[in-house]
C-alpha positions in Angstrom: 17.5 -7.3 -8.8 19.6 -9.9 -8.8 18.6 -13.6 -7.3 20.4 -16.4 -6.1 20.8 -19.2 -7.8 18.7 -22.3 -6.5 21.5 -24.2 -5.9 23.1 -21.6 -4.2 20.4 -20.5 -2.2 20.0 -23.8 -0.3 23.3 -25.0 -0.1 23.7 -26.0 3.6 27.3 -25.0 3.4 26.5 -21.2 2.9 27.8 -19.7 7.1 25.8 -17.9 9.0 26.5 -14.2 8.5 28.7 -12.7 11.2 27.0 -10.5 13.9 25.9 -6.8 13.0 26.8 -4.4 15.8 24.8 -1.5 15.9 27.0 1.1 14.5 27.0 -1.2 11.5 23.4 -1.3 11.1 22.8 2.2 11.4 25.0 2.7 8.6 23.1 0.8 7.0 19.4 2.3 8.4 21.0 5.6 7.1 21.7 4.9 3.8 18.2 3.2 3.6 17.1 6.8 4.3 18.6 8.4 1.4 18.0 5.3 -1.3 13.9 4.3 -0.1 12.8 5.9 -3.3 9.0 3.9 -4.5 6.2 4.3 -2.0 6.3 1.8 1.1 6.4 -1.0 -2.3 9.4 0.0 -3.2 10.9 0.6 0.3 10.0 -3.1 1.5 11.2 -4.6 -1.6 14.8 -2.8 -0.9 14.7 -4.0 2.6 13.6 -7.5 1.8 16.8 -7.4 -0.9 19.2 -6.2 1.7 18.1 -7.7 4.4 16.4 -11.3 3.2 18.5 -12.2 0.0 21.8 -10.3 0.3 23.1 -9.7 4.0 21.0 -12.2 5.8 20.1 -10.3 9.0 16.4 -11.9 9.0 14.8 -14.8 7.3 11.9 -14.6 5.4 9.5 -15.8 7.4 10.2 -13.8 10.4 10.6 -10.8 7.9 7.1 -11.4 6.5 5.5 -12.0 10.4 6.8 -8.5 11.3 5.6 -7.1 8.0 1.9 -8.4 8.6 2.1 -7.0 12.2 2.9 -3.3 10.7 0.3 -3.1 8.0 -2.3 -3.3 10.4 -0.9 -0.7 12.2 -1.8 2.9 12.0 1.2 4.8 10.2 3.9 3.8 8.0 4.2 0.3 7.3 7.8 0.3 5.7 9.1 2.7 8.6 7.8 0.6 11.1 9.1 -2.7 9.5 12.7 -1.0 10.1 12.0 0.1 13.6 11.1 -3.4 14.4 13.8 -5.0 12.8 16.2 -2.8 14.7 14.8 -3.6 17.9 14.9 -7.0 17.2 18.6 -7.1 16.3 20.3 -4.6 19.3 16.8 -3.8 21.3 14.7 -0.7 22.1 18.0 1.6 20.5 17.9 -0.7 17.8 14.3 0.0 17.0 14.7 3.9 17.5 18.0 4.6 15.5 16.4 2.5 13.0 13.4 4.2 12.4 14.9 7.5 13.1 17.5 7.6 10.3 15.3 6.2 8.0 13.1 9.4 7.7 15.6 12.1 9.1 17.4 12.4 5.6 13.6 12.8 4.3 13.3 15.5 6.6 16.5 17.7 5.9 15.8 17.3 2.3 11.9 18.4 2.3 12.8 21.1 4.4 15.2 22.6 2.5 12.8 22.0 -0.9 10.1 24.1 1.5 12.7 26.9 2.1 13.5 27.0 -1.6 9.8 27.1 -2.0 8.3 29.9 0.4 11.8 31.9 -0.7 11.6 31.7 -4.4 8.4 30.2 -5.7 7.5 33.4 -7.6 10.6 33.1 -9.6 9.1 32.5 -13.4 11.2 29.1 -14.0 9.9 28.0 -10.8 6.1 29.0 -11.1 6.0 26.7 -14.6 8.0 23.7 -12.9 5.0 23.9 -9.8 1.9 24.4 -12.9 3.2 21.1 -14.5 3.4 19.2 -11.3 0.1 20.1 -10.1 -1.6 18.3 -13.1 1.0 15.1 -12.7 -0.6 15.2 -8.8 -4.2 14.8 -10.0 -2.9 11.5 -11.9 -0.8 10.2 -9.4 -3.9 10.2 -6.8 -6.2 8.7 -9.1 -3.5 5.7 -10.1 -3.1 5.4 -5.9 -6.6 4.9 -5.7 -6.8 2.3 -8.2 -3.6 0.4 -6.9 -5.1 0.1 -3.5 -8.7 -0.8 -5.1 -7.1 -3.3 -7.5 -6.0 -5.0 -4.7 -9.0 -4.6 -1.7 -12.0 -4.3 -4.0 -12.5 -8.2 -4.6 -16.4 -8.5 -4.4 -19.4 -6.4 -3.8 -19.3 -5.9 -0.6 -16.3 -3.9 -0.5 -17.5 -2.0 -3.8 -20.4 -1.1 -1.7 -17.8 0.2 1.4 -15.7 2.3 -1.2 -19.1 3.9 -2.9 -20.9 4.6 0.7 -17.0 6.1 1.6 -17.1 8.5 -1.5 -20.6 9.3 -1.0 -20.2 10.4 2.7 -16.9 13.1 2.1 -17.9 14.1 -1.4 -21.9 14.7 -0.9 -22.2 14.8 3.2 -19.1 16.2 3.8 -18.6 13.6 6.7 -15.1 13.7 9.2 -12.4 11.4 7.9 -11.9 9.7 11.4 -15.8 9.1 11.1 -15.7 7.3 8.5 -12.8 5.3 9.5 -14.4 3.9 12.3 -17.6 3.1 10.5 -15.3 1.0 7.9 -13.6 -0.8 10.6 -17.0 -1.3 12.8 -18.2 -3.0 9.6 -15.2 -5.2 9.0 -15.5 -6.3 12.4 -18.9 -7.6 12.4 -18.4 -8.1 9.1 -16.1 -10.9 9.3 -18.5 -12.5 12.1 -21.1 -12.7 10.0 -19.9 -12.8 6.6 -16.6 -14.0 6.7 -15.5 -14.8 2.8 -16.5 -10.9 2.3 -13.6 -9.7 4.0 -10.7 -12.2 3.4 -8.4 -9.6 1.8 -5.0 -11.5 1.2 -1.8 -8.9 1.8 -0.2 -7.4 -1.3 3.4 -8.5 0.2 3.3 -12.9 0.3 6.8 -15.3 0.8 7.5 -17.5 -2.1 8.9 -19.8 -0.1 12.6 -19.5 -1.3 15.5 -20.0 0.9 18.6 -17.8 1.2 20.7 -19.6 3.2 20.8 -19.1 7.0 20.2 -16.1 8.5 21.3 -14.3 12.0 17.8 -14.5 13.0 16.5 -17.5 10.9 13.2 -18.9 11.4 13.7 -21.7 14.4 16.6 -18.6 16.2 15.3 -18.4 20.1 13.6 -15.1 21.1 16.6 -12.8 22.1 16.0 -12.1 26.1 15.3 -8.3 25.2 12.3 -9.7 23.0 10.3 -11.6 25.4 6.9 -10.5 25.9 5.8 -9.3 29.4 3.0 -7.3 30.2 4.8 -5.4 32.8 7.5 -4.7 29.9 4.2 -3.4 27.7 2.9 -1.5 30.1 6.4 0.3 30.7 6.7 1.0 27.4 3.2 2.7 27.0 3.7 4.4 29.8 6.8 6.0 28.6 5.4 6.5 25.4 2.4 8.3 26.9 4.7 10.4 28.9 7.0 12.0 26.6 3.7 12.8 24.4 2.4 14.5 27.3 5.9 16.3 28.4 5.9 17.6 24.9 2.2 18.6 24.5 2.4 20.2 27.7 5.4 22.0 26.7 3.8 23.5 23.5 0.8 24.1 25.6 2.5 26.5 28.5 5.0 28.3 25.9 1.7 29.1 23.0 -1.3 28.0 24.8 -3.8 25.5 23.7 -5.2 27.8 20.8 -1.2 28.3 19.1 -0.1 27.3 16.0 2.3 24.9 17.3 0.5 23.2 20.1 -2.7 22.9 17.3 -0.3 21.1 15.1 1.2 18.7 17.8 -2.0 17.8 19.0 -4.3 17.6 15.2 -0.6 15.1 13.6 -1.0 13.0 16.8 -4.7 12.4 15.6 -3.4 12.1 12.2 -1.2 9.5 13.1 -3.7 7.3 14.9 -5.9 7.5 11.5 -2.8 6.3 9.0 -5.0 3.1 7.6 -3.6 1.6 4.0 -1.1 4.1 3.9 -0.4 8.0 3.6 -2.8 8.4 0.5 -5.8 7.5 3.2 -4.7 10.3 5.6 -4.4 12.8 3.3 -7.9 14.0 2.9 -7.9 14.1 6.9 -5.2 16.4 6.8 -6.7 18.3 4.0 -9.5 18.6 6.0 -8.0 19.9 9.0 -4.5 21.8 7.9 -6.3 23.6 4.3 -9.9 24.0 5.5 -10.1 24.4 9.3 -6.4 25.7 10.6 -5.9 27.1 7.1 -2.1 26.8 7.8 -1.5 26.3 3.4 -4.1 26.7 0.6 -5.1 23.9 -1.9 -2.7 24.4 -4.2 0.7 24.3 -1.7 -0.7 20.9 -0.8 -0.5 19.6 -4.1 2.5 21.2 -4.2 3.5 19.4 -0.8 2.3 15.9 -2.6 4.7 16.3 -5.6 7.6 17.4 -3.3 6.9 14.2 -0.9 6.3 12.0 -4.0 9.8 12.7 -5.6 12.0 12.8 -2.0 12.9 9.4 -0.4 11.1 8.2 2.8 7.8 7.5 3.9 5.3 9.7 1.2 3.7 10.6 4.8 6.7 13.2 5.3 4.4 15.1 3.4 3.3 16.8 6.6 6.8 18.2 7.1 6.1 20.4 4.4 2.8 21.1 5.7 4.3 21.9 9.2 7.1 24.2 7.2 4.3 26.0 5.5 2.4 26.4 8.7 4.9 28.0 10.4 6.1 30.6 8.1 2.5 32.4 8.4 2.3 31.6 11.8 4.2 33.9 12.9 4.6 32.3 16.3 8.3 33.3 17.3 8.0 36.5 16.0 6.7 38.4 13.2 10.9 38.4 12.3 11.2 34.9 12.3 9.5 32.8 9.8 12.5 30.2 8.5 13.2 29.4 12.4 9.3 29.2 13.0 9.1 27.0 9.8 11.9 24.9 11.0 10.5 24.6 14.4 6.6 23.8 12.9 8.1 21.1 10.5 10.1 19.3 13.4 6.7 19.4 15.5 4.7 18.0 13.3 7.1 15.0 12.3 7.5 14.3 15.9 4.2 14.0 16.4 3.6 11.7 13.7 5.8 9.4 14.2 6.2 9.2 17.7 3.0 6.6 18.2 4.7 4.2 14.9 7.7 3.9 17.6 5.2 3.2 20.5 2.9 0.5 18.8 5.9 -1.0 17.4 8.1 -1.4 20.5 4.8 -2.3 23.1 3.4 -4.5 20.2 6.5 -6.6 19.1 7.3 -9.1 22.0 3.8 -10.2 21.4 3.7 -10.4 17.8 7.1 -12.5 18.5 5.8 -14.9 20.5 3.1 -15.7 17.9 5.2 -16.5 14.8 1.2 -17.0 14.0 -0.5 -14.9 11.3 -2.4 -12.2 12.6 -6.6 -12.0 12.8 -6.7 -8.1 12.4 -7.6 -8.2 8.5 -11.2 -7.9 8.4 -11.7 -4.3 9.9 -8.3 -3.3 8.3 -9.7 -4.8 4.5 -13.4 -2.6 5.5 -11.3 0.7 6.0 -8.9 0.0 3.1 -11.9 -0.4 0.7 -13.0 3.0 1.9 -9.7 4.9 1.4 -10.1 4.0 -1.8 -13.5 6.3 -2.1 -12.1 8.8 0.1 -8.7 9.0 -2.4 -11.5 9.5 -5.6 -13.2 12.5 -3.6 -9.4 14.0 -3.1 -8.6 13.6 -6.7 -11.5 14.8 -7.9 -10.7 17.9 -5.3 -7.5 18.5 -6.8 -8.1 18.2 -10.3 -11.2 20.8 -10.1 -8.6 23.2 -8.4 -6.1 22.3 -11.7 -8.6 22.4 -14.4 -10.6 25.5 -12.8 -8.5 27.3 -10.7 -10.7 30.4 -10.4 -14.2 28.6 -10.0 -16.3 26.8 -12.5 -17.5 29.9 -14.1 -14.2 30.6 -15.4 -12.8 29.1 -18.7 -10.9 25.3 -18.4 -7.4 25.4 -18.3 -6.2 23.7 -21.4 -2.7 23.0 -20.6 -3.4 21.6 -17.7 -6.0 19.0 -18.7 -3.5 18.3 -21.6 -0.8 17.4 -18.7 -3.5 15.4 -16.8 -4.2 13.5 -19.8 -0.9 12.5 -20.9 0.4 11.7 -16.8 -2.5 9.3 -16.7 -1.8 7.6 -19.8 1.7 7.2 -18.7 0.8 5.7 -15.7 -2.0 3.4 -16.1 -1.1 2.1 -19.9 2.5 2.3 -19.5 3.4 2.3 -16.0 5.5 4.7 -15.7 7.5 5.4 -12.5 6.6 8.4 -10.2 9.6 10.2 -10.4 9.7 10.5 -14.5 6.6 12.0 -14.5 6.9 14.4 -12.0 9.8 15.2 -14.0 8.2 15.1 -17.3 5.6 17.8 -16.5 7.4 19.8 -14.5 9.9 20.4 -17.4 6.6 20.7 -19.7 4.9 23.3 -17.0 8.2 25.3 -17.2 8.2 25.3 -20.9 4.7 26.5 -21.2 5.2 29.3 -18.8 8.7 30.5 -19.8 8.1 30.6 -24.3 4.2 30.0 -24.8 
């Protein structure tokens, strides 16, 4: 990535950028959709290149206030850091063409990889490429795990969260949400009581270097459609709330409340609200629910799911499109002749209903974070739950990798090829930091040779 020079980037010559209509920027929101490659790292740090450094649509600072606004938001923070810089450039469309079009490419593309999944995955070719990836899964989690503890797990206290976090799913077997609410209860007092426990800096911080100005630079006046009202909030909510309840209710009266469908709109709207530290902390709460109680896929599509989200651009969370996809085709809900349509149907559902709250919080919650330009006092509980993700993520990979390494039960001999592929993806990946995508790659290629000449 390329950086401005320092003398360039504060000459006070450099013009203002010209204005961005918003056909413009949802050319640009579109391409952002097929090129957000990385986890929501990756995707900020393109946006932040784009935006920040090379086309100057936002300054730092204000980039970095509406960042710190959506990581303490339920859902995905990269997503909703486009959705709020939409709206604030060309308003409430702004925000929804923004956030739209950057997962909608995501969707297309892990639908299709779903299709080619249910339709051929007993090919030979196709079975090895899906028993390397499993193994590079397993790795994958565990290295997620340790990202997000390398950068919560600072002191004892939040040692002790993550430990009481594993203990409770692994040994007690206790809800997700549960133990969500118990991390954030603790932060919150926490933080009262023992403040210094808790003070969690973000993983994302400005280093204070100037691009030149920007169309909205720091000291730019609020634009009118900005300005924070609480008649304007409570509009918004209430619009919010009713198209979630036009569309439940919808489900509801076609399936009733016991179908496939309205169970998955109403389980992904809970899902949504529980989207703490990122997509790896919902996952075991969609294990939980769409393997073990709906049963809409088995263990090993969800890994299979994982790898598929992992190597597709987009929020990793678009993982539950494939999960909707899979639903659908056994649901049998439009008829026992139509499983791609059902599938299709299913996987739009359920990314609906993810998503739609990240588009709610962002455009009720943004006038007010914008007239702050303050940092936020949110962190604590956030911090608690974070630290516990990261003991809920070891339970999952520990999950996984059981169901890699013994796939028939414990009383059945280890499978040596794949702990061999576990071993060598977690060696690339912690020692040599390795990228996602070359070791999905990698052990897909060896799955498929294993399977095909050994």
């Amino acid at each position: 990535m390329n950086q401005p020079s320092p003398q360039s980037a504060i000459s006070p010559s450099m013009p203002c950028p010209s204005p961005v209509s918003l056909w413009q920027a949802s050319l640009y929101w579109l391409k952002l959709g097929f090129i957000s490659f990385g986890g929501p790292a990756g995707q900020i740090s393109i946006m932040h290149h784009d935006l920040v450094e090379n086309n100057r649509w936002i300054s730092e600072k204000r980039f970095l206030h509406a960042l710190n606004y959506c990581m303490v938001l339920p859902g995905p923070e990269a997503q909703q850091l486009a959705t709020y810089i939409g709206w604030l450039m060309h308003g409430a469309w702004g925000g929804i063409v923004a956030g739209s079009l950057f997962v909608l490419p995501s969707f297309f593309i892990i639908t299709a990889l779903a299709w080619i999944y249910m339709a051929y995955g007993a090919v030979p070719a196709i079975v090895g490429v899906l028993y390397g990836i499993k193994p590079a899964v397993v790795a994958i989690v565990l290295f997620a795990a340790y990202r997000i503890g390398a950068r919560v797990l600072k002191n004892q206290v939040m040692w002790c969260i993550a430990a009481f976090a594993f203990i409770a799913i692994f040994i007690f077997k206790v809800p997700f949400p549960i133990i969500v609410l118990s991390a954030g209860m603790i932060g919150y007092f926490g933080s009262h009581l023992a403040p210094q426990y808790f003070k969690v800096g973000s993983s994302y911080s400005a280093d204070h270097k100037a691009y030149g100005p920007a169309l909205i630079d720091d000291d730019s006046p609020t634009p009118q459609h900005a300005n924070f009202s609480w008649k304007k909030l409570l509009r918004v909510a209430a619009i919010g709330l009713a198209i979630w309840f036009m569309a439940i209710a919808l489900l509801f009266i076609r399936y009733g409340w016991n179908g496939a469908l309205t169970q998955m709109g109403w389980f992904f709207t809970k899902a949504a609200l529980l989207t703490f530290g990122g997509a790896y902390a919902v996952l075991p709460y969609v294990y939980q629910g769409a393997v073990e109680h709906y049963q809409w896929l088995n263990p090993m599509q969800m890994m299979d799911g994982l790898a598929l989200g992992e190597t597709t651009p987009g929020p990793l969370i678009m993982i539950v499109t494939f999960v909707g996809f899979i639903g659908g085709w056994g649901s049998q809900a439009l008829g026992s002749d139509s499983n791609v349509v059902c599938s299709i149907v299913a996987a739009a559902i359920v990314t609906f209903f993810t998503f739609l709250p990240s588009f709610i919080f962002i455009l009720m919650g943004a006038p007010f974070i914008e007239s702050t330009h303050g940092n936020l006092k949110l962190t604590a509980p956030l911090s608690a739950i974070t630290a516990a993700v990261v003991g809920v993520i070891v339970n999952l990979a520990l999950f996984f990798a059981y169901h890699v390494l013994w796939p028939k039960g414990f009383s059945t001999m280890l499978d040596w090829p794949s702990a061999i592929i576990i071993g060598c993806a977690t060696v690339a990946v912690f020692k040599f930091k390795v990228n996602v995508i070359p070791i999905i790659v990698s052990c897909s290629l060896l799955g498929m040779v294993y399977k095909l000449f050994i």
